[in-house]
C-alpha positions in Angstrom: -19.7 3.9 42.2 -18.4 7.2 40.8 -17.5 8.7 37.5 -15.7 6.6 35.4 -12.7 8.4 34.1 -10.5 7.2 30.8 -7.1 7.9 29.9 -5.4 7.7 26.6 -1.4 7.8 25.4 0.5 6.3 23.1 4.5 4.8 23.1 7.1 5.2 20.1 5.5 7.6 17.9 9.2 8.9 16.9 11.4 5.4 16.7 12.2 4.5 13.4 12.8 0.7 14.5 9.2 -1.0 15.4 5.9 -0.6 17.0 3.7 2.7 18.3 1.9 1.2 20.8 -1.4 3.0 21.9 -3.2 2.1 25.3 -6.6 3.5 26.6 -7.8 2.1 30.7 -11.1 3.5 31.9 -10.7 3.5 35.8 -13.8 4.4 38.9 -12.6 7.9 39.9 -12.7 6.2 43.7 -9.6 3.8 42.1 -7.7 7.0 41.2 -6.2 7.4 44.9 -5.3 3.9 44.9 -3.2 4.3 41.6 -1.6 7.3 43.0 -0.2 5.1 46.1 1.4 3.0 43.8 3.2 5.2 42.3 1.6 5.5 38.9 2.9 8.7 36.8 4.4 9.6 33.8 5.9 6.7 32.4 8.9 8.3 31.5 9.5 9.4 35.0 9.9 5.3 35.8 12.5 3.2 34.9 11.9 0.3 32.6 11.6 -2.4 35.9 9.6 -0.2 37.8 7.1 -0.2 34.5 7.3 -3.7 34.5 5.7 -4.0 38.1 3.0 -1.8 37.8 1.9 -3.1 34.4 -0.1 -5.2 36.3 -1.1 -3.6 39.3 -2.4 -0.9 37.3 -4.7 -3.3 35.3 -6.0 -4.8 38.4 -7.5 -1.7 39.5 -8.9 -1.0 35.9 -12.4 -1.6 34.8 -11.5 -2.0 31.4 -8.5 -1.1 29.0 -7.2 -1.5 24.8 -4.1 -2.0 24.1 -3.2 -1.3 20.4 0.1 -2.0 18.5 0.8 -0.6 15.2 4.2 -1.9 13.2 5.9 -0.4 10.5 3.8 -1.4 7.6 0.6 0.2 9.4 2.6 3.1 10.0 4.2 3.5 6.3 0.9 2.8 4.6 -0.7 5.8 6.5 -2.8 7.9 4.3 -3.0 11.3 6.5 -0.5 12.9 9.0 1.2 11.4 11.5 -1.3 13.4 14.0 -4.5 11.9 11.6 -3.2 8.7 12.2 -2.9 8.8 16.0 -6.1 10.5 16.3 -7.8 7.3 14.1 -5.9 5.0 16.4 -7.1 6.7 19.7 -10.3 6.4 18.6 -10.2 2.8 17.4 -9.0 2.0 21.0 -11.7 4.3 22.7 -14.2 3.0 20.7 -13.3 -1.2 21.3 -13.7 -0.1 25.1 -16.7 -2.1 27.0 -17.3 0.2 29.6 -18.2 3.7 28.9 -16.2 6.4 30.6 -18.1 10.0 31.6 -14.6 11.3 31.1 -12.3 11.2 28.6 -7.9 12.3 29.3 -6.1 12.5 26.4 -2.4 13.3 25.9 -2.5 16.1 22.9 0.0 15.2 20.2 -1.5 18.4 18.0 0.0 22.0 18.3 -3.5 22.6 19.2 -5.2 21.3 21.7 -8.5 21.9 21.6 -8.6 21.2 18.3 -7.2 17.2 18.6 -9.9 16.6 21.3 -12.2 17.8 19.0 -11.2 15.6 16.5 -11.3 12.8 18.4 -14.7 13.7 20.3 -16.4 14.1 16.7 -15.4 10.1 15.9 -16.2 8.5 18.6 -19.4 6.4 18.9 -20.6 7.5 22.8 -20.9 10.3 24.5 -18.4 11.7 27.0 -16.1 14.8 28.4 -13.2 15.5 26.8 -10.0 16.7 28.2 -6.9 17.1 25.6 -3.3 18.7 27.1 -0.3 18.7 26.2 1.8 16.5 29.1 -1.4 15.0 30.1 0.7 11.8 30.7 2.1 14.1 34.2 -1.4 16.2 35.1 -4.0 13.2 35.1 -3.9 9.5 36.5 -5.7 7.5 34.0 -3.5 8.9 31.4 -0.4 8.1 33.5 -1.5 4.9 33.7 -2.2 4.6 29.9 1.2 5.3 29.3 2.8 3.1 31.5 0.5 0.6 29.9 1.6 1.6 26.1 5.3 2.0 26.9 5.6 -1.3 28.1 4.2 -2.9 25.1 6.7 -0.9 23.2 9.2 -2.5 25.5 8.5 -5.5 25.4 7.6 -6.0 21.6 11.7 -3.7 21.2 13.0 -7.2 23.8 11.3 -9.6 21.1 12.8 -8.2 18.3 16.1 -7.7 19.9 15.9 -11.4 20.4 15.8 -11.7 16.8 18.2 -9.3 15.2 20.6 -8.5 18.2 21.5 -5.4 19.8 19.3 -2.6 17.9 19.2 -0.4 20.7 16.1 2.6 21.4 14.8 2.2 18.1 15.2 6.1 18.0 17.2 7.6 15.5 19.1 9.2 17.9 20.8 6.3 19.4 24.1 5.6 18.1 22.9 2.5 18.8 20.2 1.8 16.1 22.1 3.9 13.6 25.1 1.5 14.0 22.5 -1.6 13.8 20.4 0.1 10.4 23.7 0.8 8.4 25.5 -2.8 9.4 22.3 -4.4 8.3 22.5 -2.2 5.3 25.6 -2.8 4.7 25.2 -6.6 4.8 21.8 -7.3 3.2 21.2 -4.5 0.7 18.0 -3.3 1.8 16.8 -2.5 5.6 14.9 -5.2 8.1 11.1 -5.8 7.6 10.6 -4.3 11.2 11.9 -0.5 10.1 9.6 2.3 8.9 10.1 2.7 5.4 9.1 6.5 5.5 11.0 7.5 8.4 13.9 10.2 6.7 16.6 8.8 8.7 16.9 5.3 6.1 17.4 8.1 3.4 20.1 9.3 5.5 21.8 5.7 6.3 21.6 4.7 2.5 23.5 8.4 1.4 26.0 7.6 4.3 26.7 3.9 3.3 26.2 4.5 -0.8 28.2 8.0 -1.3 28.0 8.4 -4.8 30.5 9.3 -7.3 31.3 13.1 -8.7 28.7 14.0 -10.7 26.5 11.1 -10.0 22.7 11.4 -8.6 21.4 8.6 -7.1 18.5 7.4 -8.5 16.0 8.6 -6.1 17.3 11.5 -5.8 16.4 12.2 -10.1 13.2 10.7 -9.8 12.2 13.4 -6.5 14.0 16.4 -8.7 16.6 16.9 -5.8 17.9 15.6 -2.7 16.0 14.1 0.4 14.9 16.6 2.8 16.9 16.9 6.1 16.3 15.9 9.5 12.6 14.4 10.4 10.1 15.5 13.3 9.9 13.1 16.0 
C-alpha cells in the first residue's frame, strides 16, 4: 500500500447556461501508472466520447471519489467571489471523502497559488500535503482524472437539459450557439430559463440587444445602478 494521493478540478466555472461540476478521487500512488496507461490526462485534451469511456475505468481504479454539482441558483446566491466559492466547494468535496489522502493536487483557480492551497488547507478537517498549480489538470494524474470525472457530469447534466429546451449549445457565452438559444427564449417568454445564471453579465447583454430602448430612454435597471451595465465578464 502506498501514499494515497487526491486530485481535485472543477467543470464549467465560466458557462452561463447550467451546472459547475466539482469532482475530487483519492487514488494508491501504485494505481497512478495504471491510469497513465489508459490514457487519463487533461480532460480537455479528450474528446467528449473518449471522456465517456474512461469515466468509468478511472473510478474503478479509485479508492474513493465526490462528485459535486452546483446549478445556477447555488451559483447566483453566492455570497463571496467566484474564487471563495470554488475554494468552499473544493473543500466540501475533500472533506465528504472516506479515505484520507497523504496528498492533496489541486488545480489553482487563484492568481496566486500558494495562497488558494492555503485557503483550502486551513478548512479542511484532516491533515495532508498540499499541492496547488495552475494547469494542474496536465502536470498530475489524480487531478487529470478529477477532471475527466467533473467534465463529464457537466456533460452529461448540458445532454439532459438539451433534452428539455433543445439545441442550447456549450452553455458558454461565446457560442453563437447559446447566445442564439438565450435571446429566442427571451424573445419568446420574457424572462430567461430557470437553468441560466442570473448574475452572469452576458443576460444583461441579451436583454440591451433584444430591448434597445428609445432616444433618451434608460431602462430601468440601468437608473436604479446610476449607469449602464458593466462590459464583458471574466470567465
Amino acid at each position: 500500500m502506498g501514499r494515497k494521493l487526491a486530485g481535485i478540478d472543477e467543470a464549467g466555472r465560466g458557462p452561463v447556461i447550467g451546472p459547475m461540476a466539482i469532482a475530487a478521487v483519492v487514488v494508491d500512488e501504485k494505481n497512478i501508472p495504471k491510469l497513465g496507461e489508459l490514457g487519463v490526462k487533461d480532460s480537455k485534451k479528450l474528446t467528449p466520447k473518449r471522456r465517456e469511456k474512461l469515466f468509468d475505468e478511472i473510478i474503478a481504479l479509485l479508492d474513493d471519489y465526490v462528485i459535486l454539482e452546483l446549478w445556477p441558483e447555488e451559483i447566483d446566491s453566492r455570497e463571496g467571489t467566484l474564487n471563495e466559492f470554488e475554494v468552499e466547494n473544493f473543500v466540501k468535496a475533500l472533506n465528504s471523502l472516506k479515505v484520507t489522502p497523504d496528498v492533496i493536487y489541486i488545480d489553482a483557480a487563484d492568481v496566486k497559488e500558494a495562497r488558494f492551497g492555503e485557503e483550502i488547507k486551513a478548512k479542511l478537517n484532516f491533515e495532508a500535503e498540499i499541492v496547488a498549480e495552475h494547469k494542474a489538470d496536465d502536470k498530475f494524474v489524480p487531478v487529470s482524472a478529477a477532471s475527466i470525472l467533473a467534465k463529464v457530469t457537466r456533460d452529461r447534466a448540458i445532454e439532459k437539459l438539451k433534452e428539455e429546451y433543445g439545441e442550447i449549445g456549450s452553455g458558454y457565452p461565446s457560442d453563437p450557439r447559446t447566445r442564439k438559444f438565450l435571446e429566442e427564449y427571451c424573445r419568446q417568454h420574457g424572462e430567461f430559463p430557470p437553468i441560466v445564471r442570473r448574475s452572469w453579465k452576458t443576460l444583461r447583454k441579451i436583454e440591451a440587444k433584444i430591448t434597445p430602448k428609445k432616444r433618451g430612454q434608460v431602462r430601468l435597471d440601468e437608473f436604479l445602478r446610476g449607469g449602464p451595465p458593466e462590459k464583458g465578464h471574466k470567465r
